[in-house]
N, C-alpha and C positions, 0 to 999 in steps of 0.2 A: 086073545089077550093083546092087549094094545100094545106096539112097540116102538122107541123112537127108530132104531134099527129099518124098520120094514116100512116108515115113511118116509118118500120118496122123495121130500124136499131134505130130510134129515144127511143123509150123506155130504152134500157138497157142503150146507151152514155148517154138519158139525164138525168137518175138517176144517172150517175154519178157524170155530169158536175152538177147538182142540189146541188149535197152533198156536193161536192169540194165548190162551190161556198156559201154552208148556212155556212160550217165551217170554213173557211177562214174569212169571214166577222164577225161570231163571235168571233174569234178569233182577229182578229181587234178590234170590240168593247170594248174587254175585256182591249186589250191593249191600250185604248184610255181612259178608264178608273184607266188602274194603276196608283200607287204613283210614283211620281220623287221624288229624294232624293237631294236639291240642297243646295249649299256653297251660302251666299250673303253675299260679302264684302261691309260696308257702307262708306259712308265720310263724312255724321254727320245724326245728330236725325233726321232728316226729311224723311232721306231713312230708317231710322228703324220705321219707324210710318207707311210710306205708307206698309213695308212689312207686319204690324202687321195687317194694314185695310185689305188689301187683306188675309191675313190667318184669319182672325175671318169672312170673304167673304167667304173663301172657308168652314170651319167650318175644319179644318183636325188636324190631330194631328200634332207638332208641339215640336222641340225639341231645347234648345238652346244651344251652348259648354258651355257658363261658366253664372254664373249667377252675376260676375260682369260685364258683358256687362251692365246689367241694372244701377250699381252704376255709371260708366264711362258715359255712356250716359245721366241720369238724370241729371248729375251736369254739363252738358257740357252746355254752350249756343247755344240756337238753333241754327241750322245752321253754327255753326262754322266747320271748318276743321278738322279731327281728328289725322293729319301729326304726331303730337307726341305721339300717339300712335299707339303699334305694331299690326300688322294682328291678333293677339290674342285677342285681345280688338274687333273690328271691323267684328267679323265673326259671323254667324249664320246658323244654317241646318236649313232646311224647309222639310215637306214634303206636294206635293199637287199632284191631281188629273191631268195625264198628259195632257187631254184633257184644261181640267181650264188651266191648266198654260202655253199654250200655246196663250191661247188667253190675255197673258197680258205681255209675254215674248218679244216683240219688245219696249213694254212701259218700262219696268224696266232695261230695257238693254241700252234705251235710256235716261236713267233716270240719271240730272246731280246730285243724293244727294247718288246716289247707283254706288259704283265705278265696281264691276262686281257680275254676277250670272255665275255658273258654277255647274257642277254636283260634286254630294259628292261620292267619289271613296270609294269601297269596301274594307273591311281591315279584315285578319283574320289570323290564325295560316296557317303558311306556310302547301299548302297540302305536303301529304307524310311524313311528321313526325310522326315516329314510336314510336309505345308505347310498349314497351317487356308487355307478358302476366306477367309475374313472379315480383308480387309484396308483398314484406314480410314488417313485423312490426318493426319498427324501433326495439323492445324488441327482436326480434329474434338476433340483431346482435351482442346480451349481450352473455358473455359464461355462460350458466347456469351453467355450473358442478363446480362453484366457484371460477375459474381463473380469473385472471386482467381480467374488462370491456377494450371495446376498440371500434374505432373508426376505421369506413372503410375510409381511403384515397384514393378517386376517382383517376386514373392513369393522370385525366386530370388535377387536379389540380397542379401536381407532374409536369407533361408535361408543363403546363406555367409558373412554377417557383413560384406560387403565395405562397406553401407550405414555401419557404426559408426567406421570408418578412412576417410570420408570429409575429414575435417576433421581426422584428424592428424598433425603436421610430417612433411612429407619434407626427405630432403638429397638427391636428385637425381632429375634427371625423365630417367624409361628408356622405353627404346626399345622396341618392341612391334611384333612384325609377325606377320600375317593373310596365312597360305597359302591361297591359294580361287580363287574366280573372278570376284574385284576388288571394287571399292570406290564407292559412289555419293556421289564428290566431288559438296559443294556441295548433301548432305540438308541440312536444318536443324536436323535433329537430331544432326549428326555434326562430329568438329573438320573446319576445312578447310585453315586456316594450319599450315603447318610438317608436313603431310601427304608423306610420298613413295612412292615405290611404283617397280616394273621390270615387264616380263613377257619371260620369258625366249621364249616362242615367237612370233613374231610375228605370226600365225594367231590369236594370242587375242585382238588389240585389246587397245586403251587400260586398264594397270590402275587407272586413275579412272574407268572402267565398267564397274556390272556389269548385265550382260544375263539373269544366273540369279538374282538375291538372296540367294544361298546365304553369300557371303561378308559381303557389305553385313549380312545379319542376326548371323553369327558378331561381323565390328566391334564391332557394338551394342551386344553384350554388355557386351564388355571397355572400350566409353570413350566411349558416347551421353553427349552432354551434360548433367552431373548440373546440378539444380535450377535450370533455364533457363525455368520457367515453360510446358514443352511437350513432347509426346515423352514418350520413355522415360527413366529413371534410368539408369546401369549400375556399371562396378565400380569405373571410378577417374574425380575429375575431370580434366579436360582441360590443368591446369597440370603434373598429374603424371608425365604420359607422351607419347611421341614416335610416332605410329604411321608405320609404312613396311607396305607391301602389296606383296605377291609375288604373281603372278595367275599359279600353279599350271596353274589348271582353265580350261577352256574354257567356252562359256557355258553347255553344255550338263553342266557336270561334270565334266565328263574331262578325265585329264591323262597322265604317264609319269611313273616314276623319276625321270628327268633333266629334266623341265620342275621336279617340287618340290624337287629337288637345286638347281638352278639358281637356283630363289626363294631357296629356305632362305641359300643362297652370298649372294645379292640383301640379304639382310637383315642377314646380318651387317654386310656391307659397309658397309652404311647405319647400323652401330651397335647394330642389335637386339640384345637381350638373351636379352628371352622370345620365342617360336616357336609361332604356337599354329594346330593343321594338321587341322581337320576332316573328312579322308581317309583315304580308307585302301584297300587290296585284300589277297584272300586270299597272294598270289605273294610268297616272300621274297628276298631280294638281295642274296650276299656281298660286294661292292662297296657296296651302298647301305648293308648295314649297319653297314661299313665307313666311308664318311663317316657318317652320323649321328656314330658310335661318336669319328670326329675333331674335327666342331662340340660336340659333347659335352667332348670334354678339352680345346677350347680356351674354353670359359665360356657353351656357350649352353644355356639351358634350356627342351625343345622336349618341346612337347605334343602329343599326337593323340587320336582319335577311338579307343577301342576298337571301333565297329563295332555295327551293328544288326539282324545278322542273326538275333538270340537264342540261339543255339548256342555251343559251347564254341572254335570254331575260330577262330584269330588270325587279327588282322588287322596288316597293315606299312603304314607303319614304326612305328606305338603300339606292336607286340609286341618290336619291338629294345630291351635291356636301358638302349640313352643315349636313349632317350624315355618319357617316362610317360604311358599307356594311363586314357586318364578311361572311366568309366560312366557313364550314368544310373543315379539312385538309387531313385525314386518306385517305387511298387506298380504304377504303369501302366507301367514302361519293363522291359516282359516282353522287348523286343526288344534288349536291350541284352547286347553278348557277356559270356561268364561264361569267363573262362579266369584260367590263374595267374601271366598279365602286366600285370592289369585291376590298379590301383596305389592310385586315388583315385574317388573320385566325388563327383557337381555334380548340380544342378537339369535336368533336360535333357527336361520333359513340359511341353508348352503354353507353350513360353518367350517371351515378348513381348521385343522388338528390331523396330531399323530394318529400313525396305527401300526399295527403290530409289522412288525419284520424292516423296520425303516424305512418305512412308508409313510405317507399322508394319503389324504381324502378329507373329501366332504361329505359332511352330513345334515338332515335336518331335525329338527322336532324338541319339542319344550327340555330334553334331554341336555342339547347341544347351548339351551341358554341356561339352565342351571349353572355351569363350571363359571360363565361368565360373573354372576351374582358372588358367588361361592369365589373367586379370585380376588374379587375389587373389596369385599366383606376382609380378606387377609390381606390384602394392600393394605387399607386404610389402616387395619386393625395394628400393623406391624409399624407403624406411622403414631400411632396411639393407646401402646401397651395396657397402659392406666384407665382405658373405656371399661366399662361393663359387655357382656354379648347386648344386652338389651339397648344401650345406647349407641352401642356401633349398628343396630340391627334399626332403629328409630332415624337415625342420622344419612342410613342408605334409605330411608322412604323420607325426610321431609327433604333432602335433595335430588330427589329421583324428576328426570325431565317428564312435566307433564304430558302426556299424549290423550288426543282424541277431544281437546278443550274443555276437561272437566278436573277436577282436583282428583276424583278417584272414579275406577268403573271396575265392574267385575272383569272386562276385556283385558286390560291392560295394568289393573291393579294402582298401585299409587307412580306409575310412571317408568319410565325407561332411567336405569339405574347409573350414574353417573359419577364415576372413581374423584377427579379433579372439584366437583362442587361440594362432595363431602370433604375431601381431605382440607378445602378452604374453610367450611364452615366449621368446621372443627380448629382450624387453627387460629380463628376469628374469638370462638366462643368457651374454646372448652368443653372437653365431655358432659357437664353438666348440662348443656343443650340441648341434648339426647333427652334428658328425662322431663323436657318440656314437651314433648308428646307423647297423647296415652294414643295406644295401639289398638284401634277394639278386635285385631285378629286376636289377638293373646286368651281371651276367654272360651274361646269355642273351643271342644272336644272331639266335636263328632255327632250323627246323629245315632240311636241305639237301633240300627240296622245293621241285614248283611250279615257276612260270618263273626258278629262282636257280637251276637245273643249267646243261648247258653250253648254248653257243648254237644254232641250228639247228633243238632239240626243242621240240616244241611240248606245248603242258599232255598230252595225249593220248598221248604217247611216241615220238611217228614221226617222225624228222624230215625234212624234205622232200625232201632228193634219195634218201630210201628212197623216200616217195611217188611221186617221180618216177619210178626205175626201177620200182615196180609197176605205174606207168600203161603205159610201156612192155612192160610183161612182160604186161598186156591185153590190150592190142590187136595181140599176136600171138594170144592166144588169139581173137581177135573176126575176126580176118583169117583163123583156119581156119575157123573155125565159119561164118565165110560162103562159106569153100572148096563145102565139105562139103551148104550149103545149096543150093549151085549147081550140084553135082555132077551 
């Protein structure tokens, strides 16, 4: 009787095909096992009840964006519609076991009280943002030997003019808030009175701490304490503006969808105005782009990161049409994305700003020119209460310095952003100015790639309870094959 056992090639192949096939399937299993991270938009209590049966079902951790979801919902009547309220109100992250949630993923999908389930897109500091080793104490930048104290004016604040609008009137002090991974309450080089801040997940710690620097330095940018005799310069002084901090990121960087949903919700709340969000990832998000697209038509004006990967490929939520997508502009910021949602560009090579422990450094990458956009947007803004977001947001692209000899390019966007030639044409023309230009960034969404398809699938295409039954449809193959070896 024939055996695969007693053929002599069979030994060595089938410790192969054996191995290949144990680790493959575990590898599967594992994967049938991980957490999905998913967005559910509801359309009243009844779809947040069923999500809640199924999560105390699966027993998993569980995280919400805002915690007046619960006030909105409780006072709502059952079953009513929730049309007048924004995507803000109405969202939630989950996380469940991908194998579980696929076996309930046709029901909730069909479900008329849950209006979609979608996956929660990954959000984090743009890679490639450079951190210079050479980080000195804000006290070194005092002359000891008894001379005038003095104050380093970053080249880039100088470069968008925001240095010349230090000293002139405002009629209201706005609101400013810094998506990131928090704030080092109590630099001395940063305000500390009238400071606020939330963090939506509780896993990040205190967002009066930051453990990465990442956000502490974006701050800096936008409101280091101007001519304090130490430290750094930045874009506005400290009577100007209100800062509140949304601590997005984690300390490591990373965040979700719904942790910077969640901020962004955090800031209004608290008043913000300007939005300014040094993140980003390749994954888009009908739902996400969906709120933006509703903080947008209620008056916020929210800035991001176009991203440093150097390539043409967008980054979210800067490429959503209610956000405007900053560059870096310099000859060194080769890494800075080049696509046809890039809107404006800033200073964004070697930028000096705070960091944690009263300290300064420099940094590079589209990260570092966001705050600059996001300062001169609350300059001007605080100069011109009575704007709209969309005409102070028009007003910084039809006076933006043109770069490269063309009116716009995907490189450089509509130009290097410039504080003094808005605040002039504004005080020539009138906000109504603003609405002399249409914007064709404002229509775009996103394309329907990436983690913004349905829930379940992964970047890869499979989605887990296909993995799983392949695992099973293996290890039938692996239980003959060892028939066969035993035969």
């Amino acid at each position: 009787m024939f055996s695969l056992r007693s053929h002599r090639l069979f030994k060595p192949f089938g410790l192969i095909l054996f191995t290949q096939l144990l680790c493959s399937n575990l590898l599967l299993l594992v994967k049938a096992a991980e957490d999905v991270d998913l967005l559910v938009v509801y359309k009243n209590r009844r779809g947040r009840e069923k999500i809640d049966a199924l999560l105390d079902f699966f027993l998993v951790n569980r995280t919400r964006i805002l915690d007046v979801i619960y006030e909105i919902v409780e006072n709502t009547t059952e079953g009513t519609d929730f049309d007048k309220f924004s995507p803000a109100e109405l969202i939630s992250s989950i996380k469940t076991p991908n194998d579980l949630w696929e076996r309930f993923r046709d029901q909730l999908n069909n479900d008329n009280n849950i209006a979609s389930v979608t996956m929660n897109p990954p959000r984090k500091i743009p890679p490639n943002d450079v951190f210079e080793e050479k980080i000195v104490d804000v006290v070194d930048t005092i002359d000891v030997r008894g001379r005038e104290l003095r104050n380093i004016l970053p080249p880039g604040i100088e470069t968008v003019q925001a240095n010349e609008l230090w000293d002139y009137p405002f009629k209201e002090r706005i609101g400013v808030c810094v998506v990131d991974t928090g704030y080092d309450l109590g630099h001395i080089d940063l305000p500390i009175e009238g400071v606020t801040g939330s963090t939506p997940q509780r896993s990040y710690g205190l967002w009066s701490v930051d453990e990465n620097s990442h956000g502490t330095h974006c701050a800096g940018t936008i409101g280091a304490l101007v001519q304090n005799n130490l430290g750094v310069d930045s874009c506005m002084r400290k009577e100007n503006f209100r800062f509140h901090i949304g601590k997005g990121l984690n300390k490591e960087g990373s965040g979700s969808g719904s942790t910077i949903m969640a901020s962004v919700r955090g800031c209004q709340s608290a008043g913000a105005k300007v939005i300014s969000m040094s993140l980003g990832g390749s994954a888009n998000n009908p739902d996400e782009a969906a709120f933006y697209r509703s903080k947008f038509d209620e008056g916020l004006l929210i800035i991001a990161a176009a991203g440093n990967d150097g390539n043409t490929a967008k980054s979210y939520p800067a490429s959503y049409g209610s956000v405007m997508s900053v560059a870096a502009y310099e000859d060194g910021a080769d890494f800075s994305q080049q696509n046809n949602q890039v809107e404006i560009s800033a200073p964004g090579v070697d930028v000096r700003s705070t960091y944690p422990g009263d300290r300064i450094s420099s940094k590079t990458g589209t990260s570092m020119a966001t705050p600059h956009v996001a300062g001169v947007a609350a300059l001007i803004w605080s100069r011109f209460p009575e704007c709209t977001n969309v005409q102070i947001r028009n007003i910084l692209v039809m006076t933006a310095k043109k770069l490269g000899g063309v009116e716009y390019s995907n490189r450089y966007g509509y130009g290097l952003v410039q504080a003094e030639a808005a605040y002039n044409l504004l005080k020539e023309n009138g906000c109504g100015h603003g609405d002399t230009f249409v914007n064709p960034m404002l229509s775009y969404e996103g394309e329907s790639v990436g983690n913004g398809g349905s829930a379940g699938v992964s970047e890869g295409g499979n989605s887990g309870a296909s993995g799983y039954r392949g695992g099973s449809f293996g290890f039938i193959w692996l239980l003959l094959l060892c028939q066969l070896y035993y035969t």
